[in-house]
DSSP file (Angstrom, degrees, kcal/mol; ACC not computed):
  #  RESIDUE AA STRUCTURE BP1 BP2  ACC     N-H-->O    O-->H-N    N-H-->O    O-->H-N    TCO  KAPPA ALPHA  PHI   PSI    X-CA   Y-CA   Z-CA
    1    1 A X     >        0   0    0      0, 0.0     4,-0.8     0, 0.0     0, 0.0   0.000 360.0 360.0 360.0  96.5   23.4  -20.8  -24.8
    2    2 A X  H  >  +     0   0    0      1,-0.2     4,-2.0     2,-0.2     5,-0.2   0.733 360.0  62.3 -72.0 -27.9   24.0  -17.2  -23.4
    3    3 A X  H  > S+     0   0    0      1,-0.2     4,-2.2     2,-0.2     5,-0.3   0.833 102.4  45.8 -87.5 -17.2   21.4  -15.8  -25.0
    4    4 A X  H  > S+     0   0    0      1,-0.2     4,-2.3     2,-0.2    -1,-0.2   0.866 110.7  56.6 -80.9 -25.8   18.7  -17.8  -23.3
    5    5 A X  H  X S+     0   0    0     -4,-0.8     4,-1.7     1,-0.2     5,-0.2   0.940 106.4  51.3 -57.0 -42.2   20.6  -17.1  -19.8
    6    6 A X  H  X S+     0   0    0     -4,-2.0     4,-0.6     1,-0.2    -2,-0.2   0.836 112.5  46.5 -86.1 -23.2   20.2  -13.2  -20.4
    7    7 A X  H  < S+     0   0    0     -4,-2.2     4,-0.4    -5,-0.2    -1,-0.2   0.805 105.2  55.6 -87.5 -24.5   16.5  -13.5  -21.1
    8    8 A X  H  < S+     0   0    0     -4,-2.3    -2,-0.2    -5,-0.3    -1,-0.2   0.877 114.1  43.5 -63.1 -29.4   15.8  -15.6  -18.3
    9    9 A X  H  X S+     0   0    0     -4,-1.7     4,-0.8     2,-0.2    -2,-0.2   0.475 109.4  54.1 -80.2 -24.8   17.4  -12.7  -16.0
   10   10 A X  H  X S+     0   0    0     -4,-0.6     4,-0.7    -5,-0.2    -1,-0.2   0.584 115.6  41.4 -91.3  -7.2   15.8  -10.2  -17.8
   11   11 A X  H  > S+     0   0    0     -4,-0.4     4,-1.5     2,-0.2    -2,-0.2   0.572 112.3  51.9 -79.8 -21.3   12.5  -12.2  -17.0
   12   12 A X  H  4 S+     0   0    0      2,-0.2     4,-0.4     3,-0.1    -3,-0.2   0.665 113.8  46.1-109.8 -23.3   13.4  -13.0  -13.6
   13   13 A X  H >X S+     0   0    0     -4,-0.8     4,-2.3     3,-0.2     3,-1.5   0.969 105.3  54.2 -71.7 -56.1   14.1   -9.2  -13.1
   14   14 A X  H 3X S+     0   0    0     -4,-0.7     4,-2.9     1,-0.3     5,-0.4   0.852 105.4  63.2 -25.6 -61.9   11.0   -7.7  -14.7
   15   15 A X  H 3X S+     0   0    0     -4,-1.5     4,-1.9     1,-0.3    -1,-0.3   0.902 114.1  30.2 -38.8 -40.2    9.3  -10.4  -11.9
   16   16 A X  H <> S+     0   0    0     -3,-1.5     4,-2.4    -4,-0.4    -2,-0.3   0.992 113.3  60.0 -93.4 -37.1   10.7   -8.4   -8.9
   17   17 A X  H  X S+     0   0    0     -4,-2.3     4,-1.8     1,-0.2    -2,-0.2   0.964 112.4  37.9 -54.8 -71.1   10.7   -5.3  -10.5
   18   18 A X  H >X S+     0   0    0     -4,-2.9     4,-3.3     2,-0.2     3,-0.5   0.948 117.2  53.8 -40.3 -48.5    6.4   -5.6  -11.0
   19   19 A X  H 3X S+     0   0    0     -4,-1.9     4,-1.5    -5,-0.4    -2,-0.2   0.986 110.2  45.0 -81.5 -55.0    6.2   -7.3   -7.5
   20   20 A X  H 3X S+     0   0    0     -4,-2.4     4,-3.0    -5,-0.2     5,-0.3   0.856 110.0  55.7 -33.0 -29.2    8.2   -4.2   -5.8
   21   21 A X  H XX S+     0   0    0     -4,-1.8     4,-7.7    -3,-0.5     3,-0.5   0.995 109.2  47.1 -87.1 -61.7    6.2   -1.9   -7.7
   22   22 A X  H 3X S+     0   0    0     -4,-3.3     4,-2.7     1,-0.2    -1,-0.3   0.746 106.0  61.6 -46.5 -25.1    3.0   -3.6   -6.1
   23   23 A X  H 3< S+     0   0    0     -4,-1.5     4,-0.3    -5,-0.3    -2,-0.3   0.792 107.9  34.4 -44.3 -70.8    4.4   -3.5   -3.0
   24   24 A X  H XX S+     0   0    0     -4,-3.0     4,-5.1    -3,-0.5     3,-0.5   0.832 116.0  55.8 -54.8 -41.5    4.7    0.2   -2.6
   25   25 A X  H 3X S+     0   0    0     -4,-7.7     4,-4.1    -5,-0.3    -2,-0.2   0.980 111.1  45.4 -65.8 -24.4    1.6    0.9   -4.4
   26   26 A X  H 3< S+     0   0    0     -4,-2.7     4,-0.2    -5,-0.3    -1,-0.2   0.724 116.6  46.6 -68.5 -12.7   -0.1   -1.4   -2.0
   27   27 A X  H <> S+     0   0    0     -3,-0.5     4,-1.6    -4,-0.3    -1,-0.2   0.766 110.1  56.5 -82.3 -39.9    1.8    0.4    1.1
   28   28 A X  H >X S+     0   0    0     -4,-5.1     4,-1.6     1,-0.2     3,-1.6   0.995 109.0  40.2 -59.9 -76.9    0.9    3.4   -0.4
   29   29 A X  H 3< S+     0   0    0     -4,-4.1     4,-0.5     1,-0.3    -1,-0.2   0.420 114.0  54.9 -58.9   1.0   -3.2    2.8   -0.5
   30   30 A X  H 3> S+     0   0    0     -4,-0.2     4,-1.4    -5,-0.2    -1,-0.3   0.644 103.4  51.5-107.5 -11.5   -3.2    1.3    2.6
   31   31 A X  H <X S+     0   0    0     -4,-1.6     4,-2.7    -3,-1.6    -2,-0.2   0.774 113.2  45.1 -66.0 -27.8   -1.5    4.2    4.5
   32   32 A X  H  X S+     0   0    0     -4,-1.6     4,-1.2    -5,-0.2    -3,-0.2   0.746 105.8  62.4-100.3 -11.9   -3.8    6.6    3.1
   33   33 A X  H  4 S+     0   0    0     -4,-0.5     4,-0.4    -5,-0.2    -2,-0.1   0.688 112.0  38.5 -39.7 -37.0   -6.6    4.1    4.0
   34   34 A X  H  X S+     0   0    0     -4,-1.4     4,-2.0     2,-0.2     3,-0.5   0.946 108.2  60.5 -68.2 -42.1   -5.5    4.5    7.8
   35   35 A X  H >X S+     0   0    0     -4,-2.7     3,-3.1     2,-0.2     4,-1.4   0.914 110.9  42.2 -37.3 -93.0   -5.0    8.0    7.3
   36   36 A X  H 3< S+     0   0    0     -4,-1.2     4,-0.3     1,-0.3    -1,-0.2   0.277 114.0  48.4 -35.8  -6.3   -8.8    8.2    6.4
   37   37 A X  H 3> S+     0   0    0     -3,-0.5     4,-1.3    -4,-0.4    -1,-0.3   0.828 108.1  52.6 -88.7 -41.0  -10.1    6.0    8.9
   38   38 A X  H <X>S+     0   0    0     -3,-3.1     4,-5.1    -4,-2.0     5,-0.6   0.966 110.3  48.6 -71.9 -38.4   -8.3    7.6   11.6
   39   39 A X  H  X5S+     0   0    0     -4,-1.4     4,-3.8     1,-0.3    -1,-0.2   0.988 114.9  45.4 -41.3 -53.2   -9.7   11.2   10.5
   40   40 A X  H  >5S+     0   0    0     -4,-0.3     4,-0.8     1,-0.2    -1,-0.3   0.669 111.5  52.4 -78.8  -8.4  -13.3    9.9   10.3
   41   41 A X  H >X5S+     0   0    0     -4,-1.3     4,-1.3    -3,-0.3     3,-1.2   0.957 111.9  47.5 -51.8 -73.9  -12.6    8.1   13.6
   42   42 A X  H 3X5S+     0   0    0     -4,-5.1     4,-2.3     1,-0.3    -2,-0.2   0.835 109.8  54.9 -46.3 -38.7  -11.5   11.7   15.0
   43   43 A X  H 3<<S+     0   0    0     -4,-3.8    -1,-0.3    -5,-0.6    -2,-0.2   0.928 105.2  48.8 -83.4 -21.8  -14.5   13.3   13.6
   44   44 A X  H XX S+     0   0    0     -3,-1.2     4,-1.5    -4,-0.8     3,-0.7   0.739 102.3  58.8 -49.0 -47.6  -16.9   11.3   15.1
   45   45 A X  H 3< S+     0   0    0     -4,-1.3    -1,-0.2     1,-0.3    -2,-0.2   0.744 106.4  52.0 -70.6 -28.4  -15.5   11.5   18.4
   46   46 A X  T 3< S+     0   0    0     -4,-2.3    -1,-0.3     1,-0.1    -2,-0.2   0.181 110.1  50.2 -78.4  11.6  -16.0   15.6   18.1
   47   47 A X  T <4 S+     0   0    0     -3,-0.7     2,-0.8     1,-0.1    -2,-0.2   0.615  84.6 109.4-113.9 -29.8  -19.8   15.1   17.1
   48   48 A X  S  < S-     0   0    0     -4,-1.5    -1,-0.1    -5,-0.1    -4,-0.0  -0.251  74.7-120.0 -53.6 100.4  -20.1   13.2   19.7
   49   49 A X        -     0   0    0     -2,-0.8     2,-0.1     1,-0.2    -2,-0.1   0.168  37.5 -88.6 -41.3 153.8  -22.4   15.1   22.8
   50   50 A X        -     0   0    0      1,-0.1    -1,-0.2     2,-0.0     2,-0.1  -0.154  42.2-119.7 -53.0 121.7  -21.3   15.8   25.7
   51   51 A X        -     0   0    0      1,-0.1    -1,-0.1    -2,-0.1     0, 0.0  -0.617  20.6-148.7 -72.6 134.2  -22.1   12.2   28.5
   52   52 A X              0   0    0      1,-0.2    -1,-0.1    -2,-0.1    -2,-0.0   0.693 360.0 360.0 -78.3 -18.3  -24.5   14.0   31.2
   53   53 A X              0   0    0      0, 0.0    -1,-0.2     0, 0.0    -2,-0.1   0.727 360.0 360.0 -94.4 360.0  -22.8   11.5   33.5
């Protein structure tokens, strides 16, 4: 049965295909999550006043 072979492989790609895809997008939103922490990090540390000691 060939035909059943070529749809299991076309299933079995689709699978990695979707899980790469998550993969990046999840690489993606968590790089521009750091990004934005590290800014608001940064800006904080410039509001901070001057230490009198």
């Amino acid at each position: 049965m060939p035909g059943a072979d070529v749809s299991q492989a076309k299933e079995k790609a689709e699978g990695i295909r979707k899980s790469i895809e998550v993969t990046c997008f999840g690489t993606i939103v968590y790089g521009q999550t750091y990004r934005l922490t590290v800014s608001i990090l940064r800006l904080f540390r410039n509001m901070e006043p001057e230490k009198p000691w």
